[in-house]
C-alpha positions in Angstrom: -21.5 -42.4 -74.0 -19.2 -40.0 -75.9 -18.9 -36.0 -75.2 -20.9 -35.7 -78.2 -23.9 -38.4 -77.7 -23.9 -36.8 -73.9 -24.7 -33.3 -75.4 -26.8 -34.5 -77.6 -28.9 -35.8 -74.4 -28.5 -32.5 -72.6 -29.5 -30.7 -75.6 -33.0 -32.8 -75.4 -33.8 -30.8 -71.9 -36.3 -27.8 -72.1 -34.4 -25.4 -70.1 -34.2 -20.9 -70.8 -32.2 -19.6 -72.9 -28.0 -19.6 -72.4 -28.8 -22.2 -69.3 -28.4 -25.5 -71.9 -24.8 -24.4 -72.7 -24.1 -24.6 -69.2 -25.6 -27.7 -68.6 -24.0 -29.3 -70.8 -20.3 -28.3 -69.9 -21.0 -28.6 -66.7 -21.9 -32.2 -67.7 -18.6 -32.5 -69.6 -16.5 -31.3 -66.4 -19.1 -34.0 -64.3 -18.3 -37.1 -66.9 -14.9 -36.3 -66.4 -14.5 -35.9 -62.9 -16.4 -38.9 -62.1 -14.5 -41.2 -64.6 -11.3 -40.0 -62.5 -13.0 -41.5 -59.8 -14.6 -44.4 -61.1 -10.7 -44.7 -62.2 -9.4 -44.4 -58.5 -12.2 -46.8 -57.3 -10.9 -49.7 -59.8 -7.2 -48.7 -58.5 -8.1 -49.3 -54.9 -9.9 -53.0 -55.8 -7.1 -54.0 -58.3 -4.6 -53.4 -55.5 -1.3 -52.6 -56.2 0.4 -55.6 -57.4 3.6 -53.8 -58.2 7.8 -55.0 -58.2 9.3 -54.4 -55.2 12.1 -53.0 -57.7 12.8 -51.5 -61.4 15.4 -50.6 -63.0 14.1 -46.9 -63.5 11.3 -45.1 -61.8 10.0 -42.0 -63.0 8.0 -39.2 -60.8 5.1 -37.6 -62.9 3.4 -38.4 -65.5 3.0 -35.5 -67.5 4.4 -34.1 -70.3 7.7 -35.2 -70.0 7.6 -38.0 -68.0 5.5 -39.8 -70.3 7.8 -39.5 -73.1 11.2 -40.5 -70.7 9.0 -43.9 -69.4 8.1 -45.0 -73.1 11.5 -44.5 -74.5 13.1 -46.1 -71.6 10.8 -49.0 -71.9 11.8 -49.3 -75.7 15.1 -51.8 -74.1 13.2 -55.2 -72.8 16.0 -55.9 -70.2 14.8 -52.9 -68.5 11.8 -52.4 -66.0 10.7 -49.0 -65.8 7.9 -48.1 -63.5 5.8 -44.5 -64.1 4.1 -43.1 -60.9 1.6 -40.6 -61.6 -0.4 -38.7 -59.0 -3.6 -38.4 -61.2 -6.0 -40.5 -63.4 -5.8 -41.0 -67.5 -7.2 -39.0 -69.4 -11.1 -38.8 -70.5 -11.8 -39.2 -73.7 -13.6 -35.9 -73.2 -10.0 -34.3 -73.0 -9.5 -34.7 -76.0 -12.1 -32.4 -77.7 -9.7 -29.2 -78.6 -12.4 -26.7 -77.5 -13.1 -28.2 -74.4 -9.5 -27.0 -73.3 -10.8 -24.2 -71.1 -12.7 -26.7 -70.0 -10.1 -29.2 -68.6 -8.3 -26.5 -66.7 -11.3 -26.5 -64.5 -11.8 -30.4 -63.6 -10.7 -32.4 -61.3 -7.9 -32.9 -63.5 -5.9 -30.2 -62.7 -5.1 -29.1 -58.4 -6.0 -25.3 -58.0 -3.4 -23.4 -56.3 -3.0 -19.5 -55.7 0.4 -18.0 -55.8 1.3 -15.7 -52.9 -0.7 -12.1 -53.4 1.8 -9.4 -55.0 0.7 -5.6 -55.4 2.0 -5.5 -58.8 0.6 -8.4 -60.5 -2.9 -10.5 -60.7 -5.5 -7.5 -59.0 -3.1 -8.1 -56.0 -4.9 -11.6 -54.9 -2.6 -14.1 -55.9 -2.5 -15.8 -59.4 -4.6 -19.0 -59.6 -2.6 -21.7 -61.3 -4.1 -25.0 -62.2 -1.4 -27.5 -61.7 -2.2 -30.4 -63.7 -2.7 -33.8 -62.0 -3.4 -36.8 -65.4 -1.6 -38.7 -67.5 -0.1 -36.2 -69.9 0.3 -33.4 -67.5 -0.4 -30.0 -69.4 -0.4 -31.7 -72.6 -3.7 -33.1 -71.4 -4.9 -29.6 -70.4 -3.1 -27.2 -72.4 -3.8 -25.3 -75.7 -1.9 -27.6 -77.6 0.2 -25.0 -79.4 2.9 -26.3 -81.1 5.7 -23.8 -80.6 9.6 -24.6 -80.3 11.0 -21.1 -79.5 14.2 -19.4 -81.2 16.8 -20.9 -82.3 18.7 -18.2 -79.8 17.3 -19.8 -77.0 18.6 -23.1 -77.2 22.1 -20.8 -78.0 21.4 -19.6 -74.9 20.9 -22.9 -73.1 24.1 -23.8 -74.5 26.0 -20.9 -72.7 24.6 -21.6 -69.8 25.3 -25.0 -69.0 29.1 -25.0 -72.1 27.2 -28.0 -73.1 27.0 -27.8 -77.2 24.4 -30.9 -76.9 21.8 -28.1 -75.9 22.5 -25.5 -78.6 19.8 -25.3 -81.5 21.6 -27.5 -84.1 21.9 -30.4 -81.4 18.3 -30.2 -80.1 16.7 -30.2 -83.2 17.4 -33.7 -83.6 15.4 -34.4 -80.5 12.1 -32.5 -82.1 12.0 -33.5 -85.2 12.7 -37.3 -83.0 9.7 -36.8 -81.5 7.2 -35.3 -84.1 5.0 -36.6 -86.8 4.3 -33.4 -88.9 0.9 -34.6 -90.5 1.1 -31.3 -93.2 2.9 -32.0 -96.1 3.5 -28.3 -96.7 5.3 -28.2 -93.3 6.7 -31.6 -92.7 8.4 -31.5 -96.8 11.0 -29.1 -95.1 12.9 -32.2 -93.2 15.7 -29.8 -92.6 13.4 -28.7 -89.9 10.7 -31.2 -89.4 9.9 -35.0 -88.8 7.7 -37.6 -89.5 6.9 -40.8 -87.2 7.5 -39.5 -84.2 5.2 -40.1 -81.3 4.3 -37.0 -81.0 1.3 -35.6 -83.7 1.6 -32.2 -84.9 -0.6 -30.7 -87.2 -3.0 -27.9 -88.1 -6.7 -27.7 -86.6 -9.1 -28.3 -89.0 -11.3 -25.5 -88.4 -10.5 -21.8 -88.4 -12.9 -18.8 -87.2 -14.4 -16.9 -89.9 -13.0 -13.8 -88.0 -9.2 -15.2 -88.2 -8.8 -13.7 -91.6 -9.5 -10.6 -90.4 -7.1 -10.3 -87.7 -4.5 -11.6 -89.8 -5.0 -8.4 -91.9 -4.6 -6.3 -88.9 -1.7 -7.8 -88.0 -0.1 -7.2 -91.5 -1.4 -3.9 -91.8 0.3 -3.2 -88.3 3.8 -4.4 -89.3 3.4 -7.8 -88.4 4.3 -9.9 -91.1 3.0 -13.2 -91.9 5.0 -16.5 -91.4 4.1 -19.8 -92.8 6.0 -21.4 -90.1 7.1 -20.3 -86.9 9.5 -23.2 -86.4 11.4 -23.2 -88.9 13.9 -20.5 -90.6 12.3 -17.9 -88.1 10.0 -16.9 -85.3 9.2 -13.8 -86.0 6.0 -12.4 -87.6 2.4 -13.8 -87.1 1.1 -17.4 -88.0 -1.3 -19.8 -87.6 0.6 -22.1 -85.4 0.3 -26.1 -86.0 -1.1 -27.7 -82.6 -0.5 -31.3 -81.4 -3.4 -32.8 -82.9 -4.6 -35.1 -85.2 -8.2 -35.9 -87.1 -10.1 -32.6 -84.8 -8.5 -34.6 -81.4 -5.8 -33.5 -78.8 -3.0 -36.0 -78.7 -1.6 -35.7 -75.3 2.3 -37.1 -74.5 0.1 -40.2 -72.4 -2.0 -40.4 -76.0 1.5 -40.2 -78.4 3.9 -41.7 -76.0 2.6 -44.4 -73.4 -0.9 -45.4 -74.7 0.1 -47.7 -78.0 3.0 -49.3 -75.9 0.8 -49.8 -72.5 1.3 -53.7 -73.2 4.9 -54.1 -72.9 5.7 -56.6 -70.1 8.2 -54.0 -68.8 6.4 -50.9 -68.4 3.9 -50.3 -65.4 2.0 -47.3 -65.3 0.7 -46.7 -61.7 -1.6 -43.9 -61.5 -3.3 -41.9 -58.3 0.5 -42.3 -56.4 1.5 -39.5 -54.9 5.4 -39.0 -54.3 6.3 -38.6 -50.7 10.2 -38.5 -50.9 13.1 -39.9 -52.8 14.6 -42.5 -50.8 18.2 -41.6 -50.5 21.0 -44.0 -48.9 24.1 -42.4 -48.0 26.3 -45.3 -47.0 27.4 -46.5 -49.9 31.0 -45.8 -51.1 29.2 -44.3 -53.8 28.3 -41.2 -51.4 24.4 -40.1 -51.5 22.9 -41.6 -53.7 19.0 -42.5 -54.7 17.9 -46.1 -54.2 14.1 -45.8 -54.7 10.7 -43.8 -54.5 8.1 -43.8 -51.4 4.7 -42.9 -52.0 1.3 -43.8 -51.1 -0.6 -45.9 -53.7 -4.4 -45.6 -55.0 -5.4 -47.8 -52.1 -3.9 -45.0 -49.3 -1.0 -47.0 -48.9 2.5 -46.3 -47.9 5.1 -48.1 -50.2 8.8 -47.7 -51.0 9.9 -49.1 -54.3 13.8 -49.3 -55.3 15.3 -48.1 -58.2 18.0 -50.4 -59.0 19.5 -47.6 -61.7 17.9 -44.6 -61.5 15.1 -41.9 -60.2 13.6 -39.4 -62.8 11.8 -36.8 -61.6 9.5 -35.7 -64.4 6.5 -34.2 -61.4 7.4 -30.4 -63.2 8.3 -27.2 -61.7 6.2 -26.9 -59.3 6.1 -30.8 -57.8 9.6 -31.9 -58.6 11.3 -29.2 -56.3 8.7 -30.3 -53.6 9.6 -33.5 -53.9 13.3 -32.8 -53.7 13.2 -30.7 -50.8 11.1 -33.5 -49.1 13.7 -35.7 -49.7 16.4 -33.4 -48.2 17.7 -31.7 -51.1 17.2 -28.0 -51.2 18.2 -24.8 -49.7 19.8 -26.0 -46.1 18.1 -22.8 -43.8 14.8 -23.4 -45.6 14.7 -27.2 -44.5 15.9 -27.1 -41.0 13.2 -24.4 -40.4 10.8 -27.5 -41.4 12.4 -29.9 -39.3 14.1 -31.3 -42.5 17.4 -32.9 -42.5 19.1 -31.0 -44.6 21.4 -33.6 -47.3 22.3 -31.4 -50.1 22.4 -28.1 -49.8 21.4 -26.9 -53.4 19.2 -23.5 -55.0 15.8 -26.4 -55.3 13.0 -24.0 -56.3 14.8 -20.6 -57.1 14.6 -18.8 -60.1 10.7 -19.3 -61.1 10.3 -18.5 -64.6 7.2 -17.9 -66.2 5.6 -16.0 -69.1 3.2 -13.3 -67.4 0.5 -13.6 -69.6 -2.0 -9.8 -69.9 -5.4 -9.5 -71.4 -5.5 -6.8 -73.3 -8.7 -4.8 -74.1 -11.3 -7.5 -76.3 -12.7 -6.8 -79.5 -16.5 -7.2 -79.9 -17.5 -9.6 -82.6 -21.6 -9.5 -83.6 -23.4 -11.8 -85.7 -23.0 -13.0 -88.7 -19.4 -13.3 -88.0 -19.7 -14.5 -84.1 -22.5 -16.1 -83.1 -23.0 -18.2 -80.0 -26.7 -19.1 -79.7 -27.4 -22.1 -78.6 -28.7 -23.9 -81.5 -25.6 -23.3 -83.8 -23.4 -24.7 -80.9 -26.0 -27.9 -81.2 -24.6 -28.0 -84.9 -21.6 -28.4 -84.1 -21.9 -31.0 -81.5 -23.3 -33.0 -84.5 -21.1 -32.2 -87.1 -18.2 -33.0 -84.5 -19.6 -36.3 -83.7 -20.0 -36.7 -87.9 -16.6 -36.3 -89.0 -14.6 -34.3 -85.7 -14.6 -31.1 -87.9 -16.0 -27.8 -87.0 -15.7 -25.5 -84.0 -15.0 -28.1 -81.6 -12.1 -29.5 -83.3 -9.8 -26.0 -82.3 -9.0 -24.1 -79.6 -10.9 -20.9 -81.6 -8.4 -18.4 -81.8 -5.1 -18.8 -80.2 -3.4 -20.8 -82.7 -3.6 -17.5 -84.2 -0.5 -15.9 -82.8 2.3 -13.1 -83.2 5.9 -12.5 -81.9 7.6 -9.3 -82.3 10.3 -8.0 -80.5 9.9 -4.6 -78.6 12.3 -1.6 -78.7 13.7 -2.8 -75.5 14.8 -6.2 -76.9 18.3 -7.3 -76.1 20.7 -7.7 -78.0 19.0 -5.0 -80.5 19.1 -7.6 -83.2 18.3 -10.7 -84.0 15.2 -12.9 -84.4 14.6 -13.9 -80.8 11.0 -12.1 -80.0 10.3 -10.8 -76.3 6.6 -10.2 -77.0 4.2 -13.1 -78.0 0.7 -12.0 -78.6 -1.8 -14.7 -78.9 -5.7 -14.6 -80.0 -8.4 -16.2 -77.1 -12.3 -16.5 -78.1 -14.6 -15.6 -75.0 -18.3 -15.6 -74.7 -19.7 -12.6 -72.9 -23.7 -12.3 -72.8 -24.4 -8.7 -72.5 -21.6 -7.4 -70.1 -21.6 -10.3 -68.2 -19.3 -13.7 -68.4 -21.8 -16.0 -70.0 -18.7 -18.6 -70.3 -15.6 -17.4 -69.3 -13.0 -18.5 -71.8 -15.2 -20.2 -74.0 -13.4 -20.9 -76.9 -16.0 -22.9 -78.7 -18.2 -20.1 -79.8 -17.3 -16.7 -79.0 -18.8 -12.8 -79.1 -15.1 -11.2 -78.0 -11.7 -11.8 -78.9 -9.2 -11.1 -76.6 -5.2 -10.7 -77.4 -3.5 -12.1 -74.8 0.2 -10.5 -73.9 2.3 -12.5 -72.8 6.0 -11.6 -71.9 8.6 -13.6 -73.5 12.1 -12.1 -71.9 10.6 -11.3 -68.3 13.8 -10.2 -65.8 11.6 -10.8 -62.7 11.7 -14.3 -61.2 10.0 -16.4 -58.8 10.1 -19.0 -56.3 8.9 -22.5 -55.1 9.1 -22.9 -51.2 7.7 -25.5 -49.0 5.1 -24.3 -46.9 5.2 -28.0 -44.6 6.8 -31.1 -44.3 3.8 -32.9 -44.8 4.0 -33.8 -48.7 0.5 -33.7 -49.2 0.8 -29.9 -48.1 1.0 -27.4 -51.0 4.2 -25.9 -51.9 4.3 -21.5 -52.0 4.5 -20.1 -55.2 5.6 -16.7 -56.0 5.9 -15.5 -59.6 7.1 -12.2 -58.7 5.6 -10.8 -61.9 6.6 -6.9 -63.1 9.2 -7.3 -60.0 12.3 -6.3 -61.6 13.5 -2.7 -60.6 14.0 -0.4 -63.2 10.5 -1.8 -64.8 11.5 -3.2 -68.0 8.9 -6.1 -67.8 6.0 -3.7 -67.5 7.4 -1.8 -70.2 7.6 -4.1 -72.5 4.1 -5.5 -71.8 2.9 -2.0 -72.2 4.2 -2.0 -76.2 2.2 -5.3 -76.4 -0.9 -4.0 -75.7 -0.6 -1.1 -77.8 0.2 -3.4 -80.1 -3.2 -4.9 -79.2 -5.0 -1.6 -79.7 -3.3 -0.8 -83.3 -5.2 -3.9 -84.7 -8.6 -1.8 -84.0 -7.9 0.6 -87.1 -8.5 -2.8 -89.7 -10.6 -4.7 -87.4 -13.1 -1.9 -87.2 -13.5 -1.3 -90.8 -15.3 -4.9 -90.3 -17.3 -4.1 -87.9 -14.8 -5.3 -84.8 -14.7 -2.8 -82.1 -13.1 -2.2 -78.9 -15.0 -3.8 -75.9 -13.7 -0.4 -73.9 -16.9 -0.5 -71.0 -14.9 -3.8 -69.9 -11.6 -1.6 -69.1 -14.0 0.9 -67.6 -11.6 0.5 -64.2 -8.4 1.6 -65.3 -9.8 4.8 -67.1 -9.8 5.9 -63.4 -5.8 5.7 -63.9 -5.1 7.4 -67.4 -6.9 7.8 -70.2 -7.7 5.0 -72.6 -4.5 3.5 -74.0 -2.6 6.0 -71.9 0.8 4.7 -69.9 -0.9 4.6 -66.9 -4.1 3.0 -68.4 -2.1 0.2 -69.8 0.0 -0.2 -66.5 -3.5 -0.4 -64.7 -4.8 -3.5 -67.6 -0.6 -4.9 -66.8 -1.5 -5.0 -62.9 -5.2 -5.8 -62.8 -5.4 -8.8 -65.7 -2.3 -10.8 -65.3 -2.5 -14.1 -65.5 -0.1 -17.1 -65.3 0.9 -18.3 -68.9 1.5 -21.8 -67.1 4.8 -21.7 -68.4 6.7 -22.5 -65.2 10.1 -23.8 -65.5 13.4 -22.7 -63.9 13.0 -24.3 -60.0 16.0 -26.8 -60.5 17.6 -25.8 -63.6 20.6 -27.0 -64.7 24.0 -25.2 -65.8 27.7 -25.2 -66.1 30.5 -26.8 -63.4 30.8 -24.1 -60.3 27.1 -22.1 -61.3 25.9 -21.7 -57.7 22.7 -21.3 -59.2 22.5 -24.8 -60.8 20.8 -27.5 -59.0 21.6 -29.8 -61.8 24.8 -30.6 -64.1 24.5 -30.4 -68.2 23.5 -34.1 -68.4 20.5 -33.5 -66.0 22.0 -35.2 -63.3 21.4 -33.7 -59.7 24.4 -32.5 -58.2 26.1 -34.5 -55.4 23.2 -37.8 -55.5 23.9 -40.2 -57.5 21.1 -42.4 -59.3 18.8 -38.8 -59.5 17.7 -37.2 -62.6 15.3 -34.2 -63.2 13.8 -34.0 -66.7 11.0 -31.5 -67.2 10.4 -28.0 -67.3 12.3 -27.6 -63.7 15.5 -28.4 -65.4 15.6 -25.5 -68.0 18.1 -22.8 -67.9 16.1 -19.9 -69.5 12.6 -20.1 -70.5 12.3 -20.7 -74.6 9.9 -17.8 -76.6 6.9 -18.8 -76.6 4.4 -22.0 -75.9 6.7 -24.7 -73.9 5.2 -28.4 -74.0 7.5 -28.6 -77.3 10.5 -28.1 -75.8 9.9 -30.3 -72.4 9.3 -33.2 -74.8 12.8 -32.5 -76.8 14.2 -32.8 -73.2 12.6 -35.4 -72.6 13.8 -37.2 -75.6 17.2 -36.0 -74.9 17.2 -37.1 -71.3 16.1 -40.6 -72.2 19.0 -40.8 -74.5 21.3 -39.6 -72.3 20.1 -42.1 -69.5 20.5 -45.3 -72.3 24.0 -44.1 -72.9 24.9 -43.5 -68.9 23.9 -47.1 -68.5 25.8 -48.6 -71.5 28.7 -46.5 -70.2 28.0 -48.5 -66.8 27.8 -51.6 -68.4 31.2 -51.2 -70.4 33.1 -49.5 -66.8 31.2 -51.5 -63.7 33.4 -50.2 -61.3 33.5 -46.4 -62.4 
């Protein structure tokens, strides 16, 4: 039965009013969770049935790791096995509006970041760490968004590595995509087609879009056709990676349609316990294999007979590296940890803090959310996959601007990203929180594209089933510049209510009530009350074994992604970036993965021309 033909059922029950809507996705969160276990069940009776050795085995499935495994596997005389500590993905994943949705199965691993006074109402920012095939690009918003061309400038300067600046990465993302709008994917100077990767627009757009798009305008927002492309600046309605009203995940684009080949394994509920690391060759350290315990609960080491990749993201691949003995000596020996390299593993957490800024109420005709229309679009979805279920409603409506505290005071890089998210609120209660299917308030979301303040990952046990600490450090620089520039954000937020009320849109202010205590409404100390008490993680994490030039203390890796002082170890996810791109980041994990693969295939030709190097 598919997520619509199981609505469909739940619509059939006679239950009050509001209470089938939540049946039903708590149905869809139900179908998915137990088709990860049915999934882990058939795991446990296939066995393993695994090589002893591959030529390449790559940690983590997700976003990144999908893509290195399928373009590794691309050369025959190569094994490549992918261990992935979650299921595949549902077919119910793959509904855009059930995103919200995703974040709350048993997909995802719910964390809480340590509690900070400044940030997240001072309990600790949940994060959903994402445990499928796909990774966030199973879970995320689906937001198509490369960042500025300064960033990747940036990347470049950080690492004197000209293979990361713009006009070498752009190779890897138009690689990767297959534009599927001719009135984007025509300019080739920027975009591709046949890539793995779909990109397109959704095919549904909220009535009310149009009339935040005049707000933005008449606030000084322009508008931009395409955000990546010539510039980033303005607002836009941003292309998502989708295709035909369904998500199309890196596990969907990548490893699906090449699941056959004889040299690709795809082994999925195996957790990573360590890197196995030999340091008695005349090599120096170097890794030899992975050990990890399998769907069935057991303990297995397989070799690497070329290389590790570490694709388990910014959170997971520094765990797994200071497992293995690689990370900061003190930290390791205080965990009974043999300490083998002593490296910066899990310093400098970056993140894009991500504020809600005061909704705007949107009545009927132009919001509605009863429970009958939403039965409509079940239908019409399972007709043709248009309608509100075929988009995350709202937030591929988005803005960047750049606030009067952006460095260098020109240029086109943006430090404030505002984005649009639909919520259902019955009365003044959370019907649905973050409902994005059908929605009564409209919420812009400000999120902080320049922060100063940085994080950490830590272990918190040896045990590798033990969760790592997490500390985001959000609005922790000193002379409060991030606050600051979240603050101009909001405002930003609030100018859109002299257009948006003119159409009947209003300021939801009764659910700020709080902070009035604090300032008046929209005063500094008002907006530094919505900053502190509505943060939220943009799950943008990246940063926790970045890479960067010879002699950079604070580089764990070198430019080619290569960890420092262990041979045969690669990290290539979102760990391994220097300084977080503007804006949405699956895009530019997947051009490093491309890049990474590429750089791997030449490493090994360059092995096979010089054996003894």
């Amino acid at each position: 039965m598919d997520a619509a033909s199981n609505a469909t059922a739940v619509a059939a029950l006679q239950c009050p009013a509001s209470s089938p809507v939540l049946l039903f996705l708590a149905g869809v969160l139900a179908s998915i969770n137990n088709k990860r276990e049915a999934e882990r069940a058939q795991r446990r009776q296939e066995g393993n049935g695994a090589l002893s050795e591959y030529d390449y085995v790559v940690v983590g499935g997700g976003s990144s790791g999908c893509a290195v495994a399928a373009r590794l596997s691309e050369d025959r005389s190569v094994s490549v096995l992918l261990l992935e500590r979650g299921g595949r993905e549902p077919e119910e994943a793959r509904v855009p509006a059930y995103s919200f949705n995703n974040i709350k199965s048993d997909m995802a691993e719910v964390y809480r970041a340590e509690p900070e006074s400044q940030n997240c109402n001072s309990t600790g920012c949940v994060i959903n760490v994402p445990a499928v095939l796909g990774g966030g690009s199973t879970l995320n918003g689906m937001l198509y968004v490369r960042g500025s061309k300064e960033d990747y400038e940036e990347w470049a300067r950080l690492t004197e590595d000209r293979g990361w600046a713009y006009d070498s990465v752009l190779q890897y993302f138009k690689k990767a995509e297959d534009n599927l709008n001719p009135t984007i994917s025509e300019n080739r100077r920027y975009h591709g087609r046949g890539g793995p990767q779909k990109v397109s627009w959704e095919p549904y757009r909220h009535p009310a879009m149009p009339l935040f798009q005049r707000a933005f305008q008449a606030a000084g927002v322009p508008f931009r056709l395409d955000i990546n492309a010539e510039s980033q600046l303005g607002h836009s309605v941003v292309q998502t990676t989708t295709a035909g009203g369904e998500r199309w995940s890196t596990y969907r684009s990548y490893v699906e349609p090449v699941l056959r080949r004889a040299n690709l394994r795809v082994e999925t509920f195996a957790t990573a316990r360590r890197v196995v690391l030999d340091a008695e060759g005349r090599d120096g350290l170097r890794a030899v294999g992975v050990e990890y315990e399998d769907a069935r609960g057991q303990i297995r080491v397989v070799g690497a007979k070329r290389e590790v990749v570490l694709t388990a993201g910014a959170v997971h691949t520094p765990q797994l590296l200071m497992l293995s003995g690689i990370g900061p000596a003190s930290q390791l020996r205080a965990l009974s940890i043999p300490p083998l390299r002593d490296l910066p593993v899990g310093a400098r957490l970056m993140d894009h803090p991500d504020v809600s800024g005061v909704p705007y109420k949107c009545a009927p005709p132009l919001c509605v959310t009863d429970w009958q229309s939403r039965l409509g679009d079940l239908r019409q979805y399972r007709e043709n996959r248009t309608g509100p279920l075929s988009a995350v409603n709202f937030p591929h409506l988005m803005s960047f601007t750049r606030s009067s505290l952006a460095k260098p005071l020109t240029g086109d890089q943006p430090d404030v990203q505002i984005q649009l998210v639909g919520r259902t609120v019955d009365g003044n209660v959370n019907c649905l929180p973050q409902d994005a299917w059908r929605l009564n308030r409209v919420v812009p979301i400000v999120s902080l594209m320049r922060p100063y303040s940085e994080g950490w990952v830590r272990l918190n046990t040896s045990n590798p089933y033990g969760r790592p600490l997490v500390k985001f450090n959000y609005f922790g620089d000193a002379d409060g510049h991030d606050i600051a520039v979240v603050n101009e954000g909001l405002k930003l937020g609030l100018r859109l209510n002299a257009t948006l009320a003119t159409f009947g849109l209003t300021l939801d202010k009764d659910s700020v009530r709080d902070c009035t205590s604090e300032g008046p409404f929209g005063s500094e100390g008002f907006l530094r009350c919505i900053a502190r008490t509505r943060t939220q993680t943009a799950w943008h994490w990246s940063g926790t074994c970045r890479m960067g030039r010879p002699g950079d203390s604070a580089a764990v890796l070198d430019s080619r992604l290569r960890v420092r002082g262990v041979r045969r170890l690669r990290v290539a996810d979102a760990s391994a970036i220097p300084f977080i791109p503007s804006g949405n980041i699956n895009a530019a994990v997947i051009m490093l993965a491309e890049r990474a693969a590429d750089l791997i295939k030449r490493d090994r030709l360059l092995r096979i021309l010089n054996p003894f190097d």
